[in-house]
N, C-alpha and C positions, 0 to 999 in steps of 0.2 A: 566101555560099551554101556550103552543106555539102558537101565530096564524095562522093558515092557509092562508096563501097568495091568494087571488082571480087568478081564472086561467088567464094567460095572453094571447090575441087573438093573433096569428100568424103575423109577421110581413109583409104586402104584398109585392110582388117581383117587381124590379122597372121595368115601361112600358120600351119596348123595343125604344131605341131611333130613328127616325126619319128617315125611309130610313130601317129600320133593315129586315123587312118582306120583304121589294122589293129585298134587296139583296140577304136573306136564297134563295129566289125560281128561283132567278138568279145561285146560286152555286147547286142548286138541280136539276134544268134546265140542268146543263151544266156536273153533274155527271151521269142524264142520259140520254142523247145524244149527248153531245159534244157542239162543235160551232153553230151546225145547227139550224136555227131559230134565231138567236142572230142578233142584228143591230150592227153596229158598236160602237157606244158612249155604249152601254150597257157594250162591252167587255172591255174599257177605264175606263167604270168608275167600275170596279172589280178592273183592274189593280190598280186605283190612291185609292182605299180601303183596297190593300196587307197590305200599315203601316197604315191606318189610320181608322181599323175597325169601329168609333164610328163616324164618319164623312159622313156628304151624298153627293156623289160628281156626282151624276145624270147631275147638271145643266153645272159644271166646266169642264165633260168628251163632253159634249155636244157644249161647248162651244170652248175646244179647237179642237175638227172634223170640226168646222166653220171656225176655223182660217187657219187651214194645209188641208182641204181642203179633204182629203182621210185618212185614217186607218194609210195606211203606211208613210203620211206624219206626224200623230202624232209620230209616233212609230222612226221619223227618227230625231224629232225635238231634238232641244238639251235643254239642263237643264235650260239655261236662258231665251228660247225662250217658253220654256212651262208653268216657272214661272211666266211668263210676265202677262199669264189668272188668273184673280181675282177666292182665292179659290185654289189653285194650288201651292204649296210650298215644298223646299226642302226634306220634310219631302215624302208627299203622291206620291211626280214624281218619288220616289224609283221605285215603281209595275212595271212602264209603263219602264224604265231604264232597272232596271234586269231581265225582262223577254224577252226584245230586248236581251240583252248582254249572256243570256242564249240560244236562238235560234240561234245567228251568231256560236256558239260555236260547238250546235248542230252538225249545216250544216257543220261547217268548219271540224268535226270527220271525219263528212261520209264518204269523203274524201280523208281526209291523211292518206296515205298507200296504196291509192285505183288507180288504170289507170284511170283519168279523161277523155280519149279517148274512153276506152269501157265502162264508168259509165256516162256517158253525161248528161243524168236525172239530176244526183247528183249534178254535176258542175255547172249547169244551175239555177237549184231550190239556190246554194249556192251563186252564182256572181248576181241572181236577189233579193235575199232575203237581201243581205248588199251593194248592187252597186246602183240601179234602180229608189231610190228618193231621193236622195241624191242631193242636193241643188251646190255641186261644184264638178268640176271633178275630180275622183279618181285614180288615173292607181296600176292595182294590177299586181303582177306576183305570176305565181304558179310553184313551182322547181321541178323539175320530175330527179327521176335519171334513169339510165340507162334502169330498167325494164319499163320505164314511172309511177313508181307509186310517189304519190307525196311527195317529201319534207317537204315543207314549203310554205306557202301563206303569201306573205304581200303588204301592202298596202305601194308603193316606194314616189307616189308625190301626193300630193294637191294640183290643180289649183282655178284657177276664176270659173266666170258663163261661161265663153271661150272657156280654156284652161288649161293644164297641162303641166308642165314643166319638161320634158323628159329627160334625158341625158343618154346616153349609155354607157356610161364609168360606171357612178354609175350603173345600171342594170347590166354590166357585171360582176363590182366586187361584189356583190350581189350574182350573182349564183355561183361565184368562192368560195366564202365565205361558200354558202351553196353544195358545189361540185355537183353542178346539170351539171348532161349531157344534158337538155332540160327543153325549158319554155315554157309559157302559157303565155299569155299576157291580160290582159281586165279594159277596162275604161267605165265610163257610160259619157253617155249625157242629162243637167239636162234638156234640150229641150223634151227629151222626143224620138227623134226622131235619131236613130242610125247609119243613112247612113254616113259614112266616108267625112272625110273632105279632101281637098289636103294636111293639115296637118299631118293628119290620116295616109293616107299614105305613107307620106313622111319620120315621122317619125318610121312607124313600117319596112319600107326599110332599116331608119338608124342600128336598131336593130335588123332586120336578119343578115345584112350584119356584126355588131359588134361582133354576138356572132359566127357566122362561123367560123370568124376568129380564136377564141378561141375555138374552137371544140363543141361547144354547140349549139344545135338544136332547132330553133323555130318551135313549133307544131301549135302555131293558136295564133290571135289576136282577141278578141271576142267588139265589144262594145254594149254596154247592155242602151237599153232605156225603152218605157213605154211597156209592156209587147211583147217586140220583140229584136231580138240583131240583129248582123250582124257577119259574121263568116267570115274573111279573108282568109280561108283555103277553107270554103266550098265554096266561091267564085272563087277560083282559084288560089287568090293573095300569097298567101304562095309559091305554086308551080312556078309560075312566077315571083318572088323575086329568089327563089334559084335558078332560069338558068339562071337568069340576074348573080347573083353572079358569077356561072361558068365559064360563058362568060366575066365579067369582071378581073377574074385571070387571 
């Protein structure tokens, strides 16, 4: 006769690892209300948890808002420099990476195709969201054709903590390339503080003056600092650039 095997008691289910409950009610939290209520290292350490579900990176998301100082200074820092925080490695700086490089892409859609003239919203939320903490200086253009909607956006020079290194010649052949009738121009300042420099001007005169000549139309020079820019156009200086041109034919 067979023996009957004594029942076997259930095997118990392993405790939730360390961190697992603060996170569910962070993602439960955040699917029903969003951001609101959230502190900053809370929303960092989601991010640095995308790969690394089983990891608790409470102290490491905490630690690097210490280092960079602001949200957007993590979110601006680069791979070495966030590796650099004990706890932080190739692996879990994926979240905080792709979901930057996801939102630049966002903003950069809404965009292209779009009149950055009469969507200004759009253009502003886009040049403050990838310009504004950005640690050296950027100079982008945005190529508009004829109807003003836009081309292409790129980012033409990288400077110092300074300066950027301009050339007009490359800028023109740049719109030629992208047969833009008209550009947009915008650099950030990592001081924070936007008001033009004599360089500033000096050089966005070069570049009115460059693309005239080729039949291509500057609309604005924006430079973008800590939540304020400065608008060359809406100052006057666009306009006062092109009669100087006139006058100098």
């Amino acid at each position: 006769m067979r023996r009957m095997r004594p029942e076997q008691s259930p095997i118990p289910a392993p405790p939730d690892h360390k961190g697992a409950g603060h996170r569910r009610r962070l993602r439960e939290k955040f699917l029903d209300s969003g951001l609101s209520g959230f502190h900053d290292y809370e929303v960092i350490e989601l991010l640095l948890t995308l790969a690394t579900p089983q990891k608790d990176c409470k102290e490491e998301a905490k630690a690097a808002l210490q280092r960079f100082k602001t949200f957007h200074g993590v979110m601006e820092a680069s791979i070495r420099e966030l590796c650099e925080i004990p706890g932080i490695g190739s692996k879990n700086v994926f979240g905080i990476k792709f979901v930057k490089a996801v939102a630049d892409r966002y903003l950069e859609k809404a965009i292209i195709k779009k009149d950055p003239i009469h969507h200004s919203k759009a253009l502003f939320e886009y040049l403050y969201h990838t310009m504004r903490d950005k640690g050296r200086e950027s100079f982008k253009a945005l190529f508009l054709d004829s109807k003003n909607h836009v081309i292409a956006i790129e980012t033409l020079f990288e400077g110092t903590l300074t300066q950027s290194p301009v050339y007009p010649r490359e800028v023109v052949a740049s719109a030629l390339n992208h047969h833009a009738a008209a550009l947009i121009f915008a650099h950030n300042h990592p001081s924070g503080d936007p008001t033009p420099s004599t360089e500033d001007m000096s050089i966005t005169r070069q570049l009115l003056f460059a693309c005239k000549v080729m039949g291509i139309i500057v609309h604005e020079h924006l430079i973008i600092g800590d939540n304020r820019y400065f608008s060359f156009a809406d100052e006057g200086h666009i306009a006062q650039m092109n009669r100087d041109y006139e006058e100098f034919k």
